[in-house]
ZATORGU-44760 format. One line per 8 residues: their letters; for each residue x, y, z of C-alpha. Coordinates in nm, 4 decimals. Layout:
! residues N
A) X,Y,Z  ...
***
This chain:
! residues 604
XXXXXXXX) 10.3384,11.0663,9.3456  10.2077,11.2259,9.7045  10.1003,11.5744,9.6296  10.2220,11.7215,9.9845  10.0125,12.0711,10.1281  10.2714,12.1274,10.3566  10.0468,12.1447,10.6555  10.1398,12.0283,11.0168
XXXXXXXX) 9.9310,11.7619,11.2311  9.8559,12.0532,11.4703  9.6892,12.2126,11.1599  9.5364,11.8806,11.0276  9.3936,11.8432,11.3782  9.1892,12.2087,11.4167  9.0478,12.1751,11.0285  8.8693,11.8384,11.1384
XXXXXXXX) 8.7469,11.9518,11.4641  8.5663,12.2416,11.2354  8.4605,11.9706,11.0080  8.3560,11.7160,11.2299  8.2619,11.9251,11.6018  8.0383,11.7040,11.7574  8.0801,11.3693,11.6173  8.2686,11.1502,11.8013
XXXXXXXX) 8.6716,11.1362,11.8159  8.7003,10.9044,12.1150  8.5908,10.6253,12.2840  8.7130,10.4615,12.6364  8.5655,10.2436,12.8810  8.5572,10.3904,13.2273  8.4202,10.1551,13.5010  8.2454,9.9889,13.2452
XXXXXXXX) 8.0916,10.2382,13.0687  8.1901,10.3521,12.7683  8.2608,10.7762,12.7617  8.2706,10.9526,12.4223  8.4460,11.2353,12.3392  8.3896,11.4701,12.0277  8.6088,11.6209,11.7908  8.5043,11.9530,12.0343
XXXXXXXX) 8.5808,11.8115,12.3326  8.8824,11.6916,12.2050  9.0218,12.0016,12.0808  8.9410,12.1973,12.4248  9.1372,11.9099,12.5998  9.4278,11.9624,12.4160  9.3747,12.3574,12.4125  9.3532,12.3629,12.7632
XXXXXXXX) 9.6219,12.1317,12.8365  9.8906,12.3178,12.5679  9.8374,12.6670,12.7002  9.8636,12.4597,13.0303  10.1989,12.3683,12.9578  10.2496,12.7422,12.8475  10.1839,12.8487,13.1696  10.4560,12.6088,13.3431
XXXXXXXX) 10.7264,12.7113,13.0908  10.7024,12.4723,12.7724  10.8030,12.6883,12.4577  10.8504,12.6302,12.0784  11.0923,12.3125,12.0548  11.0603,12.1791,12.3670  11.0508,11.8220,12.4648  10.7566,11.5953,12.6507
XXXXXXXX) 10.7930,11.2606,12.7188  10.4942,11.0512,12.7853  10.4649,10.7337,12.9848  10.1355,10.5466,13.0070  9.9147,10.2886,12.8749  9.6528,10.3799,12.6031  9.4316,10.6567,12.6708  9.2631,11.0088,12.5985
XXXXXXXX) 9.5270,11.1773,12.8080  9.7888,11.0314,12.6062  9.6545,11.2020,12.2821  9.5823,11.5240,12.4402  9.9554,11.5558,12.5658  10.0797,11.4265,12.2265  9.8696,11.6618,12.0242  9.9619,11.9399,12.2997
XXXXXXXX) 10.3028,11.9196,12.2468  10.2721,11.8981,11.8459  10.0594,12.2102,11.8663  10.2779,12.4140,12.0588  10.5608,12.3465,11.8220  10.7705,12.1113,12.0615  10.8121,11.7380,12.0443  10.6489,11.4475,12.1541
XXXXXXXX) 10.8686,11.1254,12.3495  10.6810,10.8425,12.3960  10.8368,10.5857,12.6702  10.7011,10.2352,12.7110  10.5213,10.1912,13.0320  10.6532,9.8755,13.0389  11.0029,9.9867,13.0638  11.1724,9.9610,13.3622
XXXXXXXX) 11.3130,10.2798,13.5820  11.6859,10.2555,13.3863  11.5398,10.2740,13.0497  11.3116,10.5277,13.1804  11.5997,10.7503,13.2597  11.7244,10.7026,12.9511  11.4916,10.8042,12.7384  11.4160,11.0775,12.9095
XXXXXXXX) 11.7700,11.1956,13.0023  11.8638,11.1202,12.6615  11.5762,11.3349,12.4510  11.6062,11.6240,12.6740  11.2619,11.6750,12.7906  11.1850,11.9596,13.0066  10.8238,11.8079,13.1729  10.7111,11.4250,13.2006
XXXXXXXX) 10.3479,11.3233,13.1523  10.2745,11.0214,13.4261  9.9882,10.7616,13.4304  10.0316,10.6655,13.7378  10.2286,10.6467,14.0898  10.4067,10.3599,13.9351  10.5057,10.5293,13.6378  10.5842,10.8613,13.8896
XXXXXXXX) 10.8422,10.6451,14.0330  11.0030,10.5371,13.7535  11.1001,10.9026,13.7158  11.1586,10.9947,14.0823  11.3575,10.7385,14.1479  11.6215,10.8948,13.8846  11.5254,11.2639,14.0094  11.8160,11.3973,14.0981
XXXXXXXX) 11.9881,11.2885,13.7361  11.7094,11.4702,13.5455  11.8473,11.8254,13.5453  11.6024,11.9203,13.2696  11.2701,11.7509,13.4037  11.0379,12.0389,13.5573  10.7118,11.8953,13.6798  10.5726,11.5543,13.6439
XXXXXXXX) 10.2088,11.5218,13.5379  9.9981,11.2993,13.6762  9.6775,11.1646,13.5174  9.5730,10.9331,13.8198  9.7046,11.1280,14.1708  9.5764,10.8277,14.3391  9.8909,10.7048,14.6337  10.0930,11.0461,14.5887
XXXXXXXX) 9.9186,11.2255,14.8707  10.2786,11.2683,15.0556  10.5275,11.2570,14.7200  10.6817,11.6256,14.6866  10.3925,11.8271,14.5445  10.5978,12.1207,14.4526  10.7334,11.8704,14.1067  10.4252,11.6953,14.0806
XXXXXXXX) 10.0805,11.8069,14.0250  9.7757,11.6537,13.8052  9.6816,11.6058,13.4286  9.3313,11.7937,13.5418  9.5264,12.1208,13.7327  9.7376,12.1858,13.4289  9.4119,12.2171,13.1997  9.2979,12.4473,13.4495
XXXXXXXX) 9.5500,12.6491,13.4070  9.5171,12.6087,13.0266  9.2081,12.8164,13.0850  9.3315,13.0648,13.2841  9.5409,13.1340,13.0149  9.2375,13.1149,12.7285  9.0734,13.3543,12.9060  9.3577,13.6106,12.9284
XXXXXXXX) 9.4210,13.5841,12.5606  9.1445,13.4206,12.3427  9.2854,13.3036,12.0241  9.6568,13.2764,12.0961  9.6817,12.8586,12.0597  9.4920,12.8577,11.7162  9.8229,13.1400,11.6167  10.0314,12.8840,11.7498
XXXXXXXX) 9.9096,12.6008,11.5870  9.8993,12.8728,11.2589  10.2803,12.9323,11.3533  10.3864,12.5708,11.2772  10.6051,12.4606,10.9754  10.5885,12.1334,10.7914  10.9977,12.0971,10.8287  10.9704,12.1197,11.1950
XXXXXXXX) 11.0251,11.7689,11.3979  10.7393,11.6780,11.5962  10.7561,11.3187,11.7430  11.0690,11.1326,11.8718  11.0143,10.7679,11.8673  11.3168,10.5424,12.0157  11.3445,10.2462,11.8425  11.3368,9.8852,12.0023
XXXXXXXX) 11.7318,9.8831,12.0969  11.7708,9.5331,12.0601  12.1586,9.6243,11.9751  12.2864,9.8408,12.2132  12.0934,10.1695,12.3555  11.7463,10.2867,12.1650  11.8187,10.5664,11.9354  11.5505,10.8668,11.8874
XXXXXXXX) 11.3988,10.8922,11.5365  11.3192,11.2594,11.4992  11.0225,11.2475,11.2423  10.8674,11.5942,11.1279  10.5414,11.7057,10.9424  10.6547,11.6392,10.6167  10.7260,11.2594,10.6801  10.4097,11.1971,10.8606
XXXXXXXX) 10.2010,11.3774,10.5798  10.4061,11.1458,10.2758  10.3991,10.8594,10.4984  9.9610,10.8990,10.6077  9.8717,10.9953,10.2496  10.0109,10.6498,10.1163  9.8343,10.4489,10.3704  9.4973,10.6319,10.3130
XXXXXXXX) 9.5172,10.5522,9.9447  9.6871,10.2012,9.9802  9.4133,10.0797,10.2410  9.1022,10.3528,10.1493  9.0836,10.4722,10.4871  8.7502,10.6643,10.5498  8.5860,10.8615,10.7989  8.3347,10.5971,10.8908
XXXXXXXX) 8.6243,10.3119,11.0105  8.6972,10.2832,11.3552  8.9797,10.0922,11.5274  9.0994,9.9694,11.8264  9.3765,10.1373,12.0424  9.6081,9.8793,12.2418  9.9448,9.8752,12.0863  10.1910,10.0826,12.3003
XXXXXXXX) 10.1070,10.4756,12.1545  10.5287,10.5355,12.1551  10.5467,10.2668,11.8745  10.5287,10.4383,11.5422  10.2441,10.1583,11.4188  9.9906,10.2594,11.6422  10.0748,10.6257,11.6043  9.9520,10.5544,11.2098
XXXXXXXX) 9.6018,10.4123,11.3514  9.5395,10.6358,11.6627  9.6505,10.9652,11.5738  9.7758,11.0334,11.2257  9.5062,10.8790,11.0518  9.2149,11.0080,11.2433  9.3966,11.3707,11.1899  9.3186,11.3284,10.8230
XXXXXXXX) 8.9913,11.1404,10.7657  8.8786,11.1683,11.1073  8.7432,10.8447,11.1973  8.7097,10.7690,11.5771  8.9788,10.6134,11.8277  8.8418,10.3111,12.0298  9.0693,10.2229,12.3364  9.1217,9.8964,12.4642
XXXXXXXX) 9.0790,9.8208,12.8136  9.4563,9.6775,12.7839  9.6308,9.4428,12.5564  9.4958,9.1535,12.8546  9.1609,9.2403,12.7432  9.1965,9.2752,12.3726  9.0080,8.9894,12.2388  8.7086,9.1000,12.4265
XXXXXXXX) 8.7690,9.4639,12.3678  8.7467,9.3360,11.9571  8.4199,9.1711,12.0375  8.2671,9.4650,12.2064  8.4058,9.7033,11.9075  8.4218,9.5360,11.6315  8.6381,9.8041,11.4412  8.6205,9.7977,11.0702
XXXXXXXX) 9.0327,9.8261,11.0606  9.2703,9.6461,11.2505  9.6850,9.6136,11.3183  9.7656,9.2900,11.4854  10.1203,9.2304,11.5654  10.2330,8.8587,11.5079  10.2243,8.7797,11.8945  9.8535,8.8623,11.8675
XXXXXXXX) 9.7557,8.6470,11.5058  9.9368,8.3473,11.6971  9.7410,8.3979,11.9880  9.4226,8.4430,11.8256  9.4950,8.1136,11.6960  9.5756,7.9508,11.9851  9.2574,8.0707,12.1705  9.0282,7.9088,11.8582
XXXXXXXX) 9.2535,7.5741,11.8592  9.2370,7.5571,12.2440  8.8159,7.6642,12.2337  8.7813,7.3902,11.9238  8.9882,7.0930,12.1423  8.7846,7.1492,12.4315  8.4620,7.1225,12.2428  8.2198,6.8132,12.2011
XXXXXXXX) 8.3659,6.5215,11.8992  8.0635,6.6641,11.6889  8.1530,7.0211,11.7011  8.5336,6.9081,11.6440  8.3879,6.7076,11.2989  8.2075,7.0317,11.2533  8.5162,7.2396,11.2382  8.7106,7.0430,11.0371
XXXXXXXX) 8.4146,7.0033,10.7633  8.3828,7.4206,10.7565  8.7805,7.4869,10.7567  8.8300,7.2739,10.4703  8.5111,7.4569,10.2867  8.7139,7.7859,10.4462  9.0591,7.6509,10.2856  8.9551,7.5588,9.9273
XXXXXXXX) 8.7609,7.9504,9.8929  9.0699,8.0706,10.0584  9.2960,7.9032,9.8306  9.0881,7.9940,9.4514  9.0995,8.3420,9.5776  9.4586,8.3666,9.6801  9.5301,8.2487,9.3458  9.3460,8.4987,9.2116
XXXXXXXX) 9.0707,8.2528,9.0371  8.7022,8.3323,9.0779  8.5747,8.0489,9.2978  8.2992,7.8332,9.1777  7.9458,7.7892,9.2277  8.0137,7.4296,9.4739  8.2985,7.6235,9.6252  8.0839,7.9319,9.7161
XXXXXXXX) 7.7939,7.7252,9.8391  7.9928,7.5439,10.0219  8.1791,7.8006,10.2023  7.8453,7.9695,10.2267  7.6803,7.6770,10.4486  8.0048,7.6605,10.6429  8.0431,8.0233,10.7117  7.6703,8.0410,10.8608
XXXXXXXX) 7.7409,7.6928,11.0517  8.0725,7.8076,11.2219  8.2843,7.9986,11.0604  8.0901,8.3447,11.1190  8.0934,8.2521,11.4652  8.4442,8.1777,11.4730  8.4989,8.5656,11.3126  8.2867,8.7010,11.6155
XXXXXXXX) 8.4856,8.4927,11.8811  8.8050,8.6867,11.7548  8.5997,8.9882,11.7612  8.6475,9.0581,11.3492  8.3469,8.9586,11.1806  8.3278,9.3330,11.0487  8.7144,9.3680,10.9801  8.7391,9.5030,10.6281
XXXXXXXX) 9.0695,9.6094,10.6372  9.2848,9.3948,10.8464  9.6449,9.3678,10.8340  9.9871,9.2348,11.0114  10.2930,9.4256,11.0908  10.6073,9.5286,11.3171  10.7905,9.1659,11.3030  10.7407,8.8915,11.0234
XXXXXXXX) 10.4554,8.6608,11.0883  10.4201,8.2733,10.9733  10.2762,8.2580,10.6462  10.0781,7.9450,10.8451  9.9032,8.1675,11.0177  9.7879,8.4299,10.8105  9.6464,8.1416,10.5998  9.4608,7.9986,10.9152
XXXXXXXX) 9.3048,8.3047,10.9209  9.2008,8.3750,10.5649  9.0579,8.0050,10.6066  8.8366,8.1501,10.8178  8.7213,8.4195,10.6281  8.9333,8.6854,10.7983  9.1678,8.8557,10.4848  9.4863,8.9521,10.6867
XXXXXXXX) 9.7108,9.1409,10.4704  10.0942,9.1740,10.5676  10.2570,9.4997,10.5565  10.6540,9.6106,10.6243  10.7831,9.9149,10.7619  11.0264,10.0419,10.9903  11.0259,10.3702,11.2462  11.2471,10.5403,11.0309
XXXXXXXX) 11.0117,10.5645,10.7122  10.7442,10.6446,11.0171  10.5664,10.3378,10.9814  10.4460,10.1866,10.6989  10.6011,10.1342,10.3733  10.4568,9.8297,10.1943  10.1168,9.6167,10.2067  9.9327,9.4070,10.0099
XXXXXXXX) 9.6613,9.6085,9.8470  9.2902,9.5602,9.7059  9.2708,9.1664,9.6247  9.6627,9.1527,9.5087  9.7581,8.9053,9.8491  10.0375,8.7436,9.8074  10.0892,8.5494,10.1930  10.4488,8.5343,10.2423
XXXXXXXX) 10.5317,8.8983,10.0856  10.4598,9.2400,10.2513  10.2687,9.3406,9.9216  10.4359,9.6405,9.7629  10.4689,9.9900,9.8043  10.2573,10.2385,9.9199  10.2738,10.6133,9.7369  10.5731,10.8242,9.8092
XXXXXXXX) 10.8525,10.5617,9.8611  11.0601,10.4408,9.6247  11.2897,10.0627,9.6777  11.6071,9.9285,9.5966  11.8115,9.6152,9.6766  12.1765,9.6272,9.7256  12.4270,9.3893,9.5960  12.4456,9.1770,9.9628
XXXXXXXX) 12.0583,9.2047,9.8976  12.0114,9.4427,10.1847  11.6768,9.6882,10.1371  11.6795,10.0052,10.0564  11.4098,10.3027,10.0463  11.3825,10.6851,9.9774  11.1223,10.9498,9.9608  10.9194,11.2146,10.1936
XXXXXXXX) 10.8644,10.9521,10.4646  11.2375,10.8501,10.5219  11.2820,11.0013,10.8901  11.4816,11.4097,10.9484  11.8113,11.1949,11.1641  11.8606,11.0415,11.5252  11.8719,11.2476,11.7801  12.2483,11.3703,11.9139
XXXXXXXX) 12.3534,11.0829,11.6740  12.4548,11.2246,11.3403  12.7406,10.9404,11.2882  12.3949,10.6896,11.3818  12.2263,10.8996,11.1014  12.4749,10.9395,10.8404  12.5887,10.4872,10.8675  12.1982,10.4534,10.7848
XXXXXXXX) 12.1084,10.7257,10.5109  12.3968,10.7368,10.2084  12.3103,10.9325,9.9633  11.9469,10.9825,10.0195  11.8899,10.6171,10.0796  11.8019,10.5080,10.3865  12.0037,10.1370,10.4679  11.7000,9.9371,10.6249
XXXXXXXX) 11.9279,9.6390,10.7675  11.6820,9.4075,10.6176  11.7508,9.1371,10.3358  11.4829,9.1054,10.0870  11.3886,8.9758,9.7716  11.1093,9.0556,9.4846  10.8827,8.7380,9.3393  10.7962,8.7176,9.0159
XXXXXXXX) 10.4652,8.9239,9.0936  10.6887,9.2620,9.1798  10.5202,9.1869,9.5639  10.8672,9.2415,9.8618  11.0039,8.9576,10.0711  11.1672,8.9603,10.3978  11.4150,8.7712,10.4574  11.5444,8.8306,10.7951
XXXXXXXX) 11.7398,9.1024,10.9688  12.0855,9.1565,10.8098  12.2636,9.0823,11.1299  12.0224,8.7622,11.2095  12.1343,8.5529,10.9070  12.2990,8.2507,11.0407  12.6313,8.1270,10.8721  12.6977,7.7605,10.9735
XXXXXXXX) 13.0424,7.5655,10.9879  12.9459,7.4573,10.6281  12.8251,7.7879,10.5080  12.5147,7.7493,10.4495  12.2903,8.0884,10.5167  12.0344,8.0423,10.7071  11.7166,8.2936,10.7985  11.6117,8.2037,11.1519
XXXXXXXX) 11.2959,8.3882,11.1709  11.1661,8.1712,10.9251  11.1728,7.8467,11.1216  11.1079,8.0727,11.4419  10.7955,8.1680,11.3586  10.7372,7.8425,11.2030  10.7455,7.6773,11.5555  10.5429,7.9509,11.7359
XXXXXXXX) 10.2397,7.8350,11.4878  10.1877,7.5688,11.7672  9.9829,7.6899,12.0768  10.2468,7.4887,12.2948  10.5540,7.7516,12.2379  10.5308,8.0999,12.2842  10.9071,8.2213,12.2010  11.1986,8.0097,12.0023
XXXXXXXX) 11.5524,8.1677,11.9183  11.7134,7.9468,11.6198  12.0843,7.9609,11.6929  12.3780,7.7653,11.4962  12.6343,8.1010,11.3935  12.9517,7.8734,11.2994  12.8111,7.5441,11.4518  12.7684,7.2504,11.2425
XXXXXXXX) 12.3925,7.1893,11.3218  12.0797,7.4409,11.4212  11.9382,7.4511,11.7249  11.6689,7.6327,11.9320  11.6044,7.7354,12.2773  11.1943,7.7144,12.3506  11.0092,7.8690,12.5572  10.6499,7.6957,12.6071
XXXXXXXX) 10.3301,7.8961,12.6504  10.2675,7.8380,13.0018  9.8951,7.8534,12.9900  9.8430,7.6301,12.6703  10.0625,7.3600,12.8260  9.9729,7.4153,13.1554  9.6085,7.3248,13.0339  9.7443,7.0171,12.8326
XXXXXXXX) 9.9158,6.9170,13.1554  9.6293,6.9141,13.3205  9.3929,6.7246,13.0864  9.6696,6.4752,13.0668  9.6917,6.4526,13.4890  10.0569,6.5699,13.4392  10.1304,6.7369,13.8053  10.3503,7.0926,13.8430
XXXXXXXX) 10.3958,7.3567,14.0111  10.5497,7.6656,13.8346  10.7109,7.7135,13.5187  11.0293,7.5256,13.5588  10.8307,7.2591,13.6874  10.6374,7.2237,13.4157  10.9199,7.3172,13.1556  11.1290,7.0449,13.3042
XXXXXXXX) 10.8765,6.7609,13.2529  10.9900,6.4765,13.0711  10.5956,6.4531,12.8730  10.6445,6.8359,12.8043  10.9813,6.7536,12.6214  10.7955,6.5134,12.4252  10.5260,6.6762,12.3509  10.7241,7.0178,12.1926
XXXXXXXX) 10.9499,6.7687,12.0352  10.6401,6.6357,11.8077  10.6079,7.0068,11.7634  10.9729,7.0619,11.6100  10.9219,6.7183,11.4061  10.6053,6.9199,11.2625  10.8097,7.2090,11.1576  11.0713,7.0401,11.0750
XXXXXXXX) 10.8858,6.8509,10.8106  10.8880,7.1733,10.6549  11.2193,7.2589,10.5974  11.4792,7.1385,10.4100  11.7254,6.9416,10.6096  12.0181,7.1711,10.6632  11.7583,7.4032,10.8166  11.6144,7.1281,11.0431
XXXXXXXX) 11.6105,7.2007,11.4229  11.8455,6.8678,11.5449  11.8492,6.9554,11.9244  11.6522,7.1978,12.1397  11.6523,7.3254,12.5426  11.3196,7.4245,12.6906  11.4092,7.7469,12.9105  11.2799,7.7313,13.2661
XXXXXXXX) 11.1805,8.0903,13.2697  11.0033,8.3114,13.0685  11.1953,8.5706,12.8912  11.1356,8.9245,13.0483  11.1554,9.2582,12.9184  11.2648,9.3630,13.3021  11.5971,9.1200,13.2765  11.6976,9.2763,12.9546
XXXXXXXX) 11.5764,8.9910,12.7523  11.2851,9.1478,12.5401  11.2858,9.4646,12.3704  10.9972,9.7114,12.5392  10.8167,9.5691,12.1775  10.8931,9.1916,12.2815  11.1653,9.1533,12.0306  11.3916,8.8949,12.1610
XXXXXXXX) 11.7529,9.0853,12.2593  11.9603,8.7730,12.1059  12.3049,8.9055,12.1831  12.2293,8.9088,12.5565  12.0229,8.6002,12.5111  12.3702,8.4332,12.3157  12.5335,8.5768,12.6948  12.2913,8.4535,12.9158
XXXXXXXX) 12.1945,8.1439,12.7853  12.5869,8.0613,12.7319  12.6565,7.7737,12.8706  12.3195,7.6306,12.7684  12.3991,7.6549,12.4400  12.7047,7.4899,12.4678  12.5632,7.1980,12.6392  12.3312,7.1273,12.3478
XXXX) 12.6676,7.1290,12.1353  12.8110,6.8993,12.3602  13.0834,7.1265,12.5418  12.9156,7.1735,12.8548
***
């Protein structure tokens, strides 16, 4: 059980930067040079930029919404807003000007934190529908010269202001932070949406202090870790890494030039804990099959000698035996021949906590990866628990489970097999969506949506999502993330959709990597010119349909993939076919990809 103290973050925050003053809090690369920032200069930012905020208006309760990439900015406004007792909205700078508006129309916020003029006009071009808004602040004022200065003005003027106000009365944002209750909310996050409009979690002290005190304990977070920022700062899993962590072992925040960037940004860093979303594992992968198949026939031999030594220590350990003396020498000579480089070229040679979460991953490639000496654990969570709720833990790995729980949640299955969880963590409601709120906690139990199942070992399996499970004409129930992610294993196909509701045979519609087979094309003197070009090669068709003959190997018949379309476009988050996370929206792709679909049944 999670002994709670009741504190806020706000609070959390002040007692490390008296702890920890000048060591360092943050790390980002500016024109190539990396600028620190201590736990000090961290807490003056913030300071300065919450009695900034004071100055323009913002009072107890109020809302902020934040659009941006990664950054120090991003934290200071978070932390700002926490601090003064209002509430932090992240929006995904990805999202495009209507989701913008919604977000922000929708949580009420009274002042908008910008990156950027492109992010600026996200929000001006919906101006004059955002009774609410006040100012927009701008960390970069580069391009807005001639915008309408009298609702915009920088990141850097509202600090000054901030101390102004310090000056005028010394002492008043340490009271304010004092002021804060554990019950209050704090954060908004807006979930995904890939069903209809995103909904606003409301998550307060109290879950974020159950939820952080389990993951310190389940993963034995310390203050001499570091990790890499890149995941979007409005999800809830990088929230865990970035902020609420450091808040309570104080560790520093490393951030990544962008998510472009990442695999260099690991190589530079090297952080000794590390969240990789599935898209990232796979292409990880990728990058180390595509580096090994351009390499010399001897270094090719080379790799395949050292995986296998990789494999069979992988495999004794995952089956909890102690390996023996041959095995450890062996894996010993391989790891100093290749496989320690490999770990560098992935930038995670000094992982020692490293795990996978936000969408279920292919158990093939979390194996790759423990081949290679790189222990990936799987965890399972959701927003509305804020974040995580299960992970494998100390040497109990179990690949193809989420592990089990961490402290302060408790688990259930209901009869249709559906998950269910309660305890501190389990979110305060949605937002001006209490018929939302009350469908998805029933008595204290909060209705995840997912179907699950327990292995002999007591360690949690996903299924699928509730909704997801296929039903075909001869009812057999089918979970099509499984083969999904079992087909983007291969560095040819970045996204597949398994479809088959009521049809007498599955089905997929494939998109291909462009890059991988764009480089295939070209070492096999296979001419294009764009995308659908190259997706509507005859050689391309044959050489994902190998693929699915791979994967389908795998599978029991029923489950096989008989017929598949290669889309000439990539899915985009901008045509409303990706969530802002790059969850695939498979309602509107069912819409849009209509009459597709039924030509590969034959009705078209």
């Amino acid at each position: 059980m999670v002994e709670l103290s009741g504190k806020t973050l706000g609070q959390f925050f002040l007692e490390q930067e008296a702890k920890r003053g000048g060591q360092v809090a943050l790390r980002e690369k500016d024109f190539g040079i990396w600028q620190e920032v201590t736990w000090s200069g961290y807490r003056d930012h913030v300071k300065h930029f919450a009695l900034g905020l004071t100055t323009l208006g913002f009072e107890r309760g109020d809302h902020l919404a934040i659009i941006s990439e990664n950054c120090r900015e991003w934290l200071y406004a978070d932390l700002a807003a926490i601090c003064l007792g209002g509430v932090s909205v992240g929006v995904y700078p990805t999202s495009p000007y209507p989701e913008v508006h919604y977000v922000v129309k929708h949580s009420d916020s009274k002042f908008v934190v910008a990156e950027d003029q492109e992010q600026t006009d996200k929000i001006l071009e919906v101006w004059d529908d955002l009774p609410l808004v006040q100012k927009i602040i701008v960390k970069d004022m580069k391009g807005l010269r001639h915008y309408p200065q009298d609702i915009i003005m920088s990141f850097e003027a509202v600090e000054d202001l901030g101390r102004e106000l310090e000056r005028e009365r010394p002492g008043w944002f340490e009271k304010e932070v004092a002021r804060g209750r554990a019950e209050d909310v704090c954060i908004m996050v807006y979930t995904s949406g890939t069903t209809g409009k995103p909904k606003g979690a409301m998550i307060n002290h109290i879950n974020i202090e159950s939820m952080t005190l389990g993951t310190v304990e389940a993963i034995e977070a310390r203050a001499d870790d570091s990790v890499v920022s890149y995941l979007p700062l409005c999800h809830v899993a990088e929230k865990i890494f970035s902020l609420f962590l450091p808040m309570y072992v104080g560790y520093p925040v490393n951030f990544a030039e962008s998510i472009a960037t990442i695999q260099g940004d690991l190589r530079e860093i090297a952080p000794s804990v590390f969240l990789g979303v599935p898209r990232i594992w796979e292409k990880l992968q990728s990058a180390i099959y595509i580096n090994i198949k351009d390499s010399s026939r001897f270094k090719q031999l080379l790799f395949r000698l050292c995986y296998a030594a990789g494999r069979r220590m992988a495999g004794q350990r995952l089956e909890g035996r102690q390996p023996g003396l041959v095995v450890k020498l062996s894996y010993w000579l391989a790891y100093w021949l290749m496989l320690r480089a490999l770990q560098n070229f992935v930038g995670l040679r000094k992982v020692r906590f490293c795990f996978s979460a936000a969408a279920k991953v292919s158990p093939e490639v979390l194996r790759f990866f423990h081949d290679l000496g790189i222990r990936v654990k799987e965890g399972y969570g959701m927003t509305e628990t804020t974040g995580l709720s299960f992970i494998h833990m100390d040497e109990d790995i179990r690949i193809g489970t989420v592990g089990k729980p961490i402290a302060g949640i408790e688990f259930a299955l209901a009869d249709d097999g559906e998950l269910l969880k309660k305890g501190a963590p389990v979110f305060a409601g949605y937002y001006k969506n209490e018929e939302a709120t009350r469908q998805t906690v029933i008595d204290g139990w909060l209705h995840t949506g997912d179907i699950a199942e327990v292995d002999e070992h007591g360690h949690l399996c996903i299924v699928d999502r509730k909704k997801d499970i296929i039903i075909t004409s001869g009812g057999k129930n089918i979970a099509p993330s499984e083969i999904e992610n079992a087909l983007k294993v291969s560095p040819y196909i970045k996204e597949a959709i398994v479809i088959g509701e009521g049809r007498n045979f599955i089905a997929a519609l494939i998109q291909i990597d462009f890059d991988n087979v764009g480089k295939w094309a070209t070492d096999n003197h296979i001419a294009y010119t764009n995308f659908r070009n190259l997706a509507q090669n005859p050689e391309v068709t044959r050489l994902v349909q190998a693929e699915v003959d791979r994967v389908n190997a795998q599978f029991a018949r029923v489950e096989n993939v008989r017929k598949f379309l290669l889309l000439t476009k990539e899915l985009d988050h901008d045509d409303d076919e990706l969530t802002a996370t790059m969850k695939v929206r498979r309602a509107n792709i069912y819409q849009k990809f209509g009459a597709e679909i039924e030509q590969i049944y034959g009705r078209g």
